[in-house]
Every structure is written in structure tokens, then in C-alpha cells.
mmCIF file as Biopython writes it, N, C-alpha, C and O atoms, coordinates in Angstrom:
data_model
#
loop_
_atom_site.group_PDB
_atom_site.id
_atom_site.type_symbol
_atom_site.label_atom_id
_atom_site.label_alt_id
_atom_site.label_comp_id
_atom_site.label_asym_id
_atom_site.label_entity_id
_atom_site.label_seq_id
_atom_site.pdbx_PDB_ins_code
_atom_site.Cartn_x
_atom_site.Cartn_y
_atom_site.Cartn_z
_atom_site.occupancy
_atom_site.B_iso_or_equiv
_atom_site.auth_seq_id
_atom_site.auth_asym_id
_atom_site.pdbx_PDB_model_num
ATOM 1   N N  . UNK A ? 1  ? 88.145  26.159  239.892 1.0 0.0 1  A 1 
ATOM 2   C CA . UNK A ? 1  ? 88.816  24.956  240.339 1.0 0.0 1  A 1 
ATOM 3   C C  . UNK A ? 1  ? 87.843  24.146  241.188 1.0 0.0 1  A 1 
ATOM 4   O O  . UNK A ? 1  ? 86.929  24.595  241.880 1.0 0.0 1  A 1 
ATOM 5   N N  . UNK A ? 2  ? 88.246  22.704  240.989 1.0 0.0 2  A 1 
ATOM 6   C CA . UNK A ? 2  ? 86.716  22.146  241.529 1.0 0.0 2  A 1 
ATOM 7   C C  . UNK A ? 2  ? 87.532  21.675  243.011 1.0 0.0 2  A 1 
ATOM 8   O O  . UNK A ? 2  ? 88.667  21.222  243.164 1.0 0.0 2  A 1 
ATOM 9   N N  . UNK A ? 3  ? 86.436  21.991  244.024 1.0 0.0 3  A 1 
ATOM 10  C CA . UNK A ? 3  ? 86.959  21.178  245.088 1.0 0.0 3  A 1 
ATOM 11  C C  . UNK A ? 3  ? 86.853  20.156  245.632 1.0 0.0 3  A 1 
ATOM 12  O O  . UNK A ? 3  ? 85.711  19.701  245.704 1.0 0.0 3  A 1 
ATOM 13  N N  . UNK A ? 4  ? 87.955  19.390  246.223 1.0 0.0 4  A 1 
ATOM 14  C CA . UNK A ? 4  ? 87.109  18.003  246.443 1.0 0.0 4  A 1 
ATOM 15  C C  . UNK A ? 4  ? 86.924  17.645  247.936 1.0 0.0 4  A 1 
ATOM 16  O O  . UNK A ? 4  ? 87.666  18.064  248.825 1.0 0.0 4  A 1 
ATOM 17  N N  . UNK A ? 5  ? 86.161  17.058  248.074 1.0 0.0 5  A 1 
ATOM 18  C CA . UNK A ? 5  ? 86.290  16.217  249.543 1.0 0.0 5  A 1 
ATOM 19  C C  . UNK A ? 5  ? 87.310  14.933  250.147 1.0 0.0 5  A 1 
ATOM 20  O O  . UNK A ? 5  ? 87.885  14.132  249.410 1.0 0.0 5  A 1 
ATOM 21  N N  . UNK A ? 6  ? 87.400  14.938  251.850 1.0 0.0 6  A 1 
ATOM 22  C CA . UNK A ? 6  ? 88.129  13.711  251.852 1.0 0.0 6  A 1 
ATOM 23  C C  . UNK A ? 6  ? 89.849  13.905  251.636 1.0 0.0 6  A 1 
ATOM 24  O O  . UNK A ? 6  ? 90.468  14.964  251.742 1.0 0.0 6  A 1 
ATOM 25  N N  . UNK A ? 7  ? 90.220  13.001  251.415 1.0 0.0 7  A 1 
ATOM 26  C CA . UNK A ? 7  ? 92.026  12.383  251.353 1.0 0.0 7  A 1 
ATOM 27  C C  . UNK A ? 7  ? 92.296  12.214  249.681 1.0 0.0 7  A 1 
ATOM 28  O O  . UNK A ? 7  ? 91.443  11.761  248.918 1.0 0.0 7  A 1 
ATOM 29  N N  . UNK A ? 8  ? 93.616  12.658  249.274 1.0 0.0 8  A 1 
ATOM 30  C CA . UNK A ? 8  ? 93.762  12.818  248.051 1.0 0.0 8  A 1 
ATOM 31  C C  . UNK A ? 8  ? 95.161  11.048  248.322 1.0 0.0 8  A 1 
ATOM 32  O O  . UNK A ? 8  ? 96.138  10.712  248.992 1.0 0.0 8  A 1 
ATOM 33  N N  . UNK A ? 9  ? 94.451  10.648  247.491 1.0 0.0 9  A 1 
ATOM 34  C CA . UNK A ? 9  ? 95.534  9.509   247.047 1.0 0.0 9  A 1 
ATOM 35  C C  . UNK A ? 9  ? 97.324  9.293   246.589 1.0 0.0 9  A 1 
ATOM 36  O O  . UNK A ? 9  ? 97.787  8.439   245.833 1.0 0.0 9  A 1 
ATOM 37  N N  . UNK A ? 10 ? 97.999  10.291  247.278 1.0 0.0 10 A 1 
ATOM 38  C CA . UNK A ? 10 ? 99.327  10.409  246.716 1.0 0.0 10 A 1 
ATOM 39  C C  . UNK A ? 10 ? 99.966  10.549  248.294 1.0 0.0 10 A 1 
ATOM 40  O O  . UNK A ? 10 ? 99.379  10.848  249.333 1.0 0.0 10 A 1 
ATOM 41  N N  . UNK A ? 11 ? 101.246 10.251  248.086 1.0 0.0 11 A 1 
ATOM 42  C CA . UNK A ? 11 ? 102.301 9.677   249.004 1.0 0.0 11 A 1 
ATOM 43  C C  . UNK A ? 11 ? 102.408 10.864  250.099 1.0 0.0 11 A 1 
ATOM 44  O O  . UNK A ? 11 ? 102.074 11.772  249.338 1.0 0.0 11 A 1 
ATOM 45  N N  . UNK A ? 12 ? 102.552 11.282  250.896 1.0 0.0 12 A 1 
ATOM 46  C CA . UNK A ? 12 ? 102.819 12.141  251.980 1.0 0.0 12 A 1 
ATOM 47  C C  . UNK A ? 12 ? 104.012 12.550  251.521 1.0 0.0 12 A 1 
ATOM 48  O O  . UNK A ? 12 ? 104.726 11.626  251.130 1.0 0.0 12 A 1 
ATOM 49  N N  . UNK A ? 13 ? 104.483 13.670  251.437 1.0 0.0 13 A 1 
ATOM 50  C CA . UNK A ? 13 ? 106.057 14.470  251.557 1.0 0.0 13 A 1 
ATOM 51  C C  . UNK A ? 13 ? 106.793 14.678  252.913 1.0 0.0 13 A 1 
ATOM 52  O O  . UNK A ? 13 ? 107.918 14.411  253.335 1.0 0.0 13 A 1 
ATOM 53  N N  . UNK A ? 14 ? 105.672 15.270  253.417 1.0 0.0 14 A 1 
ATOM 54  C CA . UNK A ? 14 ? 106.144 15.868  254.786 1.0 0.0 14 A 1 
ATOM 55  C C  . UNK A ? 14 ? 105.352 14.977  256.177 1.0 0.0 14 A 1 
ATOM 56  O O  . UNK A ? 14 ? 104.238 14.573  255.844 1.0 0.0 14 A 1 
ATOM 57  N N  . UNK A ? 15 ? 105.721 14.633  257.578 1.0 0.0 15 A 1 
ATOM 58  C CA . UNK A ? 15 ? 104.931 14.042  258.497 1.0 0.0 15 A 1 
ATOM 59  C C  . UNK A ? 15 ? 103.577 14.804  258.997 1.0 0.0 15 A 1 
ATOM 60  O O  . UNK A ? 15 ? 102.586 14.443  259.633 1.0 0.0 15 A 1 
ATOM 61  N N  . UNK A ? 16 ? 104.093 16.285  258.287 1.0 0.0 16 A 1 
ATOM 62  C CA . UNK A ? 16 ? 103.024 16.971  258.868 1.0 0.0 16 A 1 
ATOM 63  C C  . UNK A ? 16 ? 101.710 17.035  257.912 1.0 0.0 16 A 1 
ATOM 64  O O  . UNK A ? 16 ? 100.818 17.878  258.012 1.0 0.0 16 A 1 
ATOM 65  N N  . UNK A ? 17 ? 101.760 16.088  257.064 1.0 0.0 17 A 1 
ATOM 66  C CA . UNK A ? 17 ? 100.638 15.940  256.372 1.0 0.0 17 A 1 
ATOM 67  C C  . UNK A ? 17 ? 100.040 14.581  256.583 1.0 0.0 17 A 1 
ATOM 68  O O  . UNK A ? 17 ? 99.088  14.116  255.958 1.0 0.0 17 A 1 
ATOM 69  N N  . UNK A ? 18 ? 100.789 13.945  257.643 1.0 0.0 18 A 1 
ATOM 70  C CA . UNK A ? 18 ? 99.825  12.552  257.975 1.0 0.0 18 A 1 
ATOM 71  C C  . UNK A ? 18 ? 98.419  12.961  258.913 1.0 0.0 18 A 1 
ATOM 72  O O  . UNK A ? 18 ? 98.549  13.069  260.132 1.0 0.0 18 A 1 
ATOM 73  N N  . UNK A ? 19 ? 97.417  13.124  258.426 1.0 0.0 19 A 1 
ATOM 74  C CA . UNK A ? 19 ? 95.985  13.415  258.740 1.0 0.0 19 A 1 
ATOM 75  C C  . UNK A ? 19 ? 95.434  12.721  259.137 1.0 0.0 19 A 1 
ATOM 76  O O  . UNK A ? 19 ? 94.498  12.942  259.906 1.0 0.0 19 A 1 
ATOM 77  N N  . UNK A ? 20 ? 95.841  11.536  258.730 1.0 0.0 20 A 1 
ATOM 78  C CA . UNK A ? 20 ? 94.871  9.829   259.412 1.0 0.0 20 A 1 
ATOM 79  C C  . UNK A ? 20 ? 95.931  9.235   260.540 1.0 0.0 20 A 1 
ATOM 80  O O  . UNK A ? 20 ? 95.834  8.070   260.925 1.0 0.0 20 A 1 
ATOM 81  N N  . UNK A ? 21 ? 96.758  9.967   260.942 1.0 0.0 21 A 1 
ATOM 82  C CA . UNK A ? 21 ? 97.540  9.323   262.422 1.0 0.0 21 A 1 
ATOM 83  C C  . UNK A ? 21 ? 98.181  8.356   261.935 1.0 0.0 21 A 1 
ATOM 84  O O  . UNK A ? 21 ? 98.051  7.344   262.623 1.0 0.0 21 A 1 
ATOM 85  N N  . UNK A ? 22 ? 98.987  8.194   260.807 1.0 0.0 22 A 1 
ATOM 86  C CA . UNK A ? 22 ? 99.026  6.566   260.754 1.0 0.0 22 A 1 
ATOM 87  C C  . UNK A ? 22 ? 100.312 6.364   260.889 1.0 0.0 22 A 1 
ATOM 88  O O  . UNK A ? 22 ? 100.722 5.234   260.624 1.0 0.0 22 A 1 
ATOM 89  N N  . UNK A ? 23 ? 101.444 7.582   261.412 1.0 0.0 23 A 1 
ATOM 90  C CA . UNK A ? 23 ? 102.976 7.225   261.598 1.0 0.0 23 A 1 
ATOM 91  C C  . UNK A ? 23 ? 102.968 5.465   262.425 1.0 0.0 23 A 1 
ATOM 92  O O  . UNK A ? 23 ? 103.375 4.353   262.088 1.0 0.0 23 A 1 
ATOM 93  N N  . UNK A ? 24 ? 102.131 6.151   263.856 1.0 0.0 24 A 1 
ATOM 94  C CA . UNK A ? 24 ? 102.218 4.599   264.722 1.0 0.0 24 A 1 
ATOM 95  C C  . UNK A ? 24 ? 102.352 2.994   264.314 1.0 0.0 24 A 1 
ATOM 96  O O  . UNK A ? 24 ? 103.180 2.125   264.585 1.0 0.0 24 A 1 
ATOM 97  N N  . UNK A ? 25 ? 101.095 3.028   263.507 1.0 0.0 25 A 1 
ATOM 98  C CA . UNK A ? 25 ? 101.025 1.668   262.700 1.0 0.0 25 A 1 
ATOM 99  C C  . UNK A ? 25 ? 102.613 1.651   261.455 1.0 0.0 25 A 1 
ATOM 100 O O  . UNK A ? 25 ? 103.439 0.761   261.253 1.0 0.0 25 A 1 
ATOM 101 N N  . UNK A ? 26 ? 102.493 2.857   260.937 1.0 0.0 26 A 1 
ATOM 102 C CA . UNK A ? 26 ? 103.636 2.531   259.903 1.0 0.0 26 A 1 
ATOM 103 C C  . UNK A ? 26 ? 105.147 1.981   260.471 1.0 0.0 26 A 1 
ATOM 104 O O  . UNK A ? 26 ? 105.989 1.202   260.024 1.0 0.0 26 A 1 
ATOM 105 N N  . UNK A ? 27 ? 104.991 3.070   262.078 1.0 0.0 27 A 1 
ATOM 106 C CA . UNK A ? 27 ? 105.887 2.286   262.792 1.0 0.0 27 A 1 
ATOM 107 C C  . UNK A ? 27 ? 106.885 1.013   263.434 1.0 0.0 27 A 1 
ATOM 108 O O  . UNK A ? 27 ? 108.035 0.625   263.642 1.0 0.0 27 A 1 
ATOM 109 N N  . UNK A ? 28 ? 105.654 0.767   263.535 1.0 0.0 28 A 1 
ATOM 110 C CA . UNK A ? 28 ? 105.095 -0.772  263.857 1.0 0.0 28 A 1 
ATOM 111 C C  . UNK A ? 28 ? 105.263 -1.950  263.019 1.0 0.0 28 A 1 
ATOM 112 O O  . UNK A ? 28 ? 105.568 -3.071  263.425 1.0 0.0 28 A 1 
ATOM 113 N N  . UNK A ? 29 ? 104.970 -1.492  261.434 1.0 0.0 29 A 1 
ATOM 114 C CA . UNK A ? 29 ? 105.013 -2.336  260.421 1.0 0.0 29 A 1 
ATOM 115 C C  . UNK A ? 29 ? 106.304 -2.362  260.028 1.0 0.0 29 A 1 
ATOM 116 O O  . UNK A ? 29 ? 106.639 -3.428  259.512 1.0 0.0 29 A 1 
ATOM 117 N N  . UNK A ? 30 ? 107.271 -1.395  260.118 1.0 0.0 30 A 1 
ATOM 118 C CA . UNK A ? 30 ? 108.487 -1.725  259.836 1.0 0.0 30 A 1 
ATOM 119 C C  . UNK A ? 30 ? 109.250 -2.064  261.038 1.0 0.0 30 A 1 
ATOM 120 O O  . UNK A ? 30 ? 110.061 -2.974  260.867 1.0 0.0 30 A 1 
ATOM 121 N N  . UNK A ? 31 ? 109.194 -1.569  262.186 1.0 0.0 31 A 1 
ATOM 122 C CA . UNK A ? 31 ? 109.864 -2.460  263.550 1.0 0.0 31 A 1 
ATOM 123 C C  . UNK A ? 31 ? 109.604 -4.169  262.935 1.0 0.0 31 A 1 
ATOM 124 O O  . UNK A ? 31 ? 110.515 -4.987  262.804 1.0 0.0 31 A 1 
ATOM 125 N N  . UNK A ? 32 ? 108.106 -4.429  262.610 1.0 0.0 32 A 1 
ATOM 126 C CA . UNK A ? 32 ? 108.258 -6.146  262.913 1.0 0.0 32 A 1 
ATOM 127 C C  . UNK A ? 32 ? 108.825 -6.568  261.296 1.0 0.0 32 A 1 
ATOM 128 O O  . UNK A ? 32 ? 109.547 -7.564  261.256 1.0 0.0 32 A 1 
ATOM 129 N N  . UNK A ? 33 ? 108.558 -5.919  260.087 1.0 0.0 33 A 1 
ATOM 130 C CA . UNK A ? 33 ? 109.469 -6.050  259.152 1.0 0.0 33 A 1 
ATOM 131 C C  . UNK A ? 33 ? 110.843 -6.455  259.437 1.0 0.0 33 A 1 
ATOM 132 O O  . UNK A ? 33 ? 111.304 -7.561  259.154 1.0 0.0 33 A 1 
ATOM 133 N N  . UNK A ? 34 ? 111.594 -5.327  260.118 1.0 0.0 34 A 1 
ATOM 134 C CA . UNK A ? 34 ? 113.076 -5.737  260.216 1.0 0.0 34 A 1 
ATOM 135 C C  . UNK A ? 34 ? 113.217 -6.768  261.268 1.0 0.0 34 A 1 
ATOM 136 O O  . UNK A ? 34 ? 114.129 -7.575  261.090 1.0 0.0 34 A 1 
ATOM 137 N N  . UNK A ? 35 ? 112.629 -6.871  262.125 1.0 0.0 35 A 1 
ATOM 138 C CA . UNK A ? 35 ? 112.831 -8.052  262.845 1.0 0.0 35 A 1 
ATOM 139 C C  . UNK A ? 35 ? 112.243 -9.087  262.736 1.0 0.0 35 A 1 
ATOM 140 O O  . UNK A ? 35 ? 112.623 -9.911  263.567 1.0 0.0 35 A 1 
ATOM 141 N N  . UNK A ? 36 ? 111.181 -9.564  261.829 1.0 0.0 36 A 1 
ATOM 142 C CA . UNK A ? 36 ? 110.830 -10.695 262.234 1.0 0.0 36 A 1 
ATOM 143 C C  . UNK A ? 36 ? 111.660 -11.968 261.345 1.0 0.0 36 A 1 
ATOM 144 O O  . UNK A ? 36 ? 112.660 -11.554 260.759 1.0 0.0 36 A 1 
ATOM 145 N N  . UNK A ? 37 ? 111.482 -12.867 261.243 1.0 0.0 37 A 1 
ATOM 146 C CA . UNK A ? 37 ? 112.250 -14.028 260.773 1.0 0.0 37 A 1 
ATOM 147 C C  . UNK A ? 37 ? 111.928 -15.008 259.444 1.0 0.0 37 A 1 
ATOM 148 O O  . UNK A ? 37 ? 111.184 -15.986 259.519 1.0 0.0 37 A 1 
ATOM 149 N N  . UNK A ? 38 ? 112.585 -14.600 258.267 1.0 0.0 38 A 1 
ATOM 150 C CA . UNK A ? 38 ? 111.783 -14.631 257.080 1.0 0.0 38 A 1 
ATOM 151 C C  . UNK A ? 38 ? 111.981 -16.477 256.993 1.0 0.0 38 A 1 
ATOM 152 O O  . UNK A ? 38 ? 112.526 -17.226 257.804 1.0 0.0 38 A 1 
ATOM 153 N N  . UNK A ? 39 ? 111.423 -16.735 255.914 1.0 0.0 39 A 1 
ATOM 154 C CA . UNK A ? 39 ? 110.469 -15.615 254.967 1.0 0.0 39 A 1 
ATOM 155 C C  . UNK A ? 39 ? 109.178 -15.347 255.454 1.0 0.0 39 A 1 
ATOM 156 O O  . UNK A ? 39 ? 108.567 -16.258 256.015 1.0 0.0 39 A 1 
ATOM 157 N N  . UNK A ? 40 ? 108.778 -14.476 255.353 1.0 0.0 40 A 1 
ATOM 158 C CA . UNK A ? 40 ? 107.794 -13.786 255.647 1.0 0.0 40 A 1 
ATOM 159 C C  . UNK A ? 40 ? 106.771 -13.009 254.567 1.0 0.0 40 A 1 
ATOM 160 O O  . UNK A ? 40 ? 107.115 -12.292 253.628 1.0 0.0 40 A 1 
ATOM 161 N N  . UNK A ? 41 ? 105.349 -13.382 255.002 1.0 0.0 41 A 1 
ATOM 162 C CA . UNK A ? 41 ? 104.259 -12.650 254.069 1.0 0.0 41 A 1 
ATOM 163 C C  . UNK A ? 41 ? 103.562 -11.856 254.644 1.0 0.0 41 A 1 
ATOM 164 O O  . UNK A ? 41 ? 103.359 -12.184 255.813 1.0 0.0 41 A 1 
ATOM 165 N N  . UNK A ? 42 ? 102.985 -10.722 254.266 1.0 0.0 42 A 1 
ATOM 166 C CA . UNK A ? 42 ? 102.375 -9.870  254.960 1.0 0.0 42 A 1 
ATOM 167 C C  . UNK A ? 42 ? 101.518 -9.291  253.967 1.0 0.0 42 A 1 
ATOM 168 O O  . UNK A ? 42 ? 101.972 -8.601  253.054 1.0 0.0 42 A 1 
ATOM 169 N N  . UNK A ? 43 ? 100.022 -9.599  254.136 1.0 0.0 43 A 1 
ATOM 170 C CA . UNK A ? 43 ? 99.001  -8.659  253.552 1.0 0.0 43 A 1 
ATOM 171 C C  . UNK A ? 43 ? 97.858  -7.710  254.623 1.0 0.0 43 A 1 
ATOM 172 O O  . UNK A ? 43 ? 97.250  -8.079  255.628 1.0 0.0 43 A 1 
ATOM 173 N N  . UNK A ? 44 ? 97.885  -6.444  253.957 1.0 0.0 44 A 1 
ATOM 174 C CA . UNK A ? 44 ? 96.917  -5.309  254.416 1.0 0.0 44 A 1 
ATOM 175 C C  . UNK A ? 44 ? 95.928  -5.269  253.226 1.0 0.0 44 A 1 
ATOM 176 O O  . UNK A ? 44 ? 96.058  -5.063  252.019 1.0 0.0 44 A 1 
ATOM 177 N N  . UNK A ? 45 ? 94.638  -5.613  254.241 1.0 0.0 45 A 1 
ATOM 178 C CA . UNK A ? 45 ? 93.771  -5.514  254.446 1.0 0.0 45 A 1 
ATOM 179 C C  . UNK A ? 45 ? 92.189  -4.602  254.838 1.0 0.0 45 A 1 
ATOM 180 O O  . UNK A ? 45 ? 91.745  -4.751  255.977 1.0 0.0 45 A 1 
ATOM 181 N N  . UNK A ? 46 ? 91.583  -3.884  254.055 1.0 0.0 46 A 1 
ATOM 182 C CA . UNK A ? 46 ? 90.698  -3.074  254.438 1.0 0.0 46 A 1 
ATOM 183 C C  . UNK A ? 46 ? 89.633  -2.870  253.147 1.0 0.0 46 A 1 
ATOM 184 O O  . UNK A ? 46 ? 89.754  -3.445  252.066 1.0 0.0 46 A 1 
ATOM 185 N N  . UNK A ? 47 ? 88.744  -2.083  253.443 1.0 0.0 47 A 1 
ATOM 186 C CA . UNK A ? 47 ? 87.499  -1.761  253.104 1.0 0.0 47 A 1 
ATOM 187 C C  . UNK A ? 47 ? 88.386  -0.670  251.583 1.0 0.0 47 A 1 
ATOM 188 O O  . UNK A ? 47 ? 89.420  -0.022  251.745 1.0 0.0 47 A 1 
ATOM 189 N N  . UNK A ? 48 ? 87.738  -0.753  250.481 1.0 0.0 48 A 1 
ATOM 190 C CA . UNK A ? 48 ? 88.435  -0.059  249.848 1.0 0.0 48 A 1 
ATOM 191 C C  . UNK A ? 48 ? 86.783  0.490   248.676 1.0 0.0 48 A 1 
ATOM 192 O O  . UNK A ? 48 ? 85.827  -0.278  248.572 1.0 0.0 48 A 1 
ATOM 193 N N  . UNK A ? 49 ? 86.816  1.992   247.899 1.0 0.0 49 A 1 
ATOM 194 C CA . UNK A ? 49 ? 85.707  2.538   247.839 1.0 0.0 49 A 1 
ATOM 195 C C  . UNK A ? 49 ? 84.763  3.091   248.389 1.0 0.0 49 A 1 
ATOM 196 O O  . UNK A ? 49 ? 85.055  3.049   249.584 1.0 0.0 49 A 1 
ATOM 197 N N  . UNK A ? 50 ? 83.738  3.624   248.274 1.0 0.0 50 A 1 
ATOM 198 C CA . UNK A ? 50 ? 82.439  3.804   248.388 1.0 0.0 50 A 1 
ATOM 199 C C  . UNK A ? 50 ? 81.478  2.974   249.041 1.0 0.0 50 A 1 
ATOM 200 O O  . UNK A ? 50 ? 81.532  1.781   248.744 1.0 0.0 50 A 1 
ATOM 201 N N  . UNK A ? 51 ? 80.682  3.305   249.797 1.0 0.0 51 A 1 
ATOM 202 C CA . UNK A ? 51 ? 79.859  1.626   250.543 1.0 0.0 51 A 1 
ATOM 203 C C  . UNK A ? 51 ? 78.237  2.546   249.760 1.0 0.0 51 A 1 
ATOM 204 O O  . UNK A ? 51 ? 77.129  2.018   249.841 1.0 0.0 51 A 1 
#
């Protein structure tokens, strides 16, 4: 079986598999979701691949 390095690309099941900390922000993104005052757009943003 080959092993790999790094973060595997599929959805979390459990919280205890969030590895990159990211409950906070996800937090966050749905607090201002439900509250903010539509319509509303929201794009995320980041570095994506290999450098």
C-alpha cells in the first residue's frame, strides 16, 4: 500500500479529525453567514497546488 504525505482531500466525519484547526474560521463563516444582510457574496481565496 503506497503511502502518502500531507492532507487527504475528503470531508471530515468526525471534529476530531480537523488537523488544520479550522473549526474557528468555519465558525466564524457561518456566524456572519446567518447574520449578515443579503444579498450577499462571499469568495475564499488561497494558494491552491504545488509551488
Amino acid at each position: 500500500m503506497k503511502k502518502y504525505l500531507g492532507m487527504p482531500d475528503i470531508p471530515m466525519s468526525k471534529e476530531s479529525e480537523d488537523y488544520l484547526d479550522t473549526k474557528k474560521y468555519v465558525t466564524g463563516l457561518v456566524r456572519f453567514v446567518e447574520e449578515c444582510c443579503t444579498p450577499m457574496s462571499i469568495a475564499l481565496q488561497g494558494d491552491w497546488g504545488y509551488r
